[in-house]
N, C-alpha and C positions, 0 to 999 in steps of 0.2 A: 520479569526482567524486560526492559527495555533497551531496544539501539536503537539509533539516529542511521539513516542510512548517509553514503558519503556526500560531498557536497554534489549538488547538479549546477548544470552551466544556465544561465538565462538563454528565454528563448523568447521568441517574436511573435505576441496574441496579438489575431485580430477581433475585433467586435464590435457591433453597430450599436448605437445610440442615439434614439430618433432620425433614424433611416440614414445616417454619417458613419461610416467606416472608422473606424478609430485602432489604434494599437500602442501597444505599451512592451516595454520589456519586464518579465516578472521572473522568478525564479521557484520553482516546483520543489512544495517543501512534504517532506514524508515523515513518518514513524512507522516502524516495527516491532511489533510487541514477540519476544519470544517466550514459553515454558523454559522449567527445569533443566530440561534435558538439552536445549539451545532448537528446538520445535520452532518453525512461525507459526502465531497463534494469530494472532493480527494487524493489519497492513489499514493504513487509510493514506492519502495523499491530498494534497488541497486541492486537486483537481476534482476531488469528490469522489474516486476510487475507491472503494471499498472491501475488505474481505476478509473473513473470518476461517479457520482451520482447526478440525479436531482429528483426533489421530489413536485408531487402536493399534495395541501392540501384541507382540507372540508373549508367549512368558519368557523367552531368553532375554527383552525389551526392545527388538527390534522393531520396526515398525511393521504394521499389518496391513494399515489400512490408512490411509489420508483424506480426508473429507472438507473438501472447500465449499463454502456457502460465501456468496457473491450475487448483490441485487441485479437485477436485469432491469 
């Protein structure tokens, strides 16, 4: 299962290119992936964010335990 998170507003990057300051207005695009059960399984963003989620549960299905894995 997939969601779209909701819209975000543009915001104001700076960045150098060959040593000139430069900036642009861009707008920060996401996806979140959820399981079954509506879990986040995983997240990336265009900013290159990234991160993954697994999740043990009791037997009643509650959760036990949430395990995020995120590059450093």
């Amino acid at each position: 299962m997939e969601k779209e998170n909701e819209e975000k507003k543009p915001v104001f990057k700076k960045f150098c290119v060959d040593g000139k300051v430069l900036g642009r207005w861009v707008k920060e695009e996401s996806v979140t992936e959820y399981d079954e059960r509506g879990n986040e399984i995983h997240y990336k963003n265009s900013d290159g964010n990234e991160s993954w989620y697994e999740y043990e549960y009791w037997e009643n299905g509650k959760i036990k335990k949430e395990i995020c894995y995120a590059p450093m």
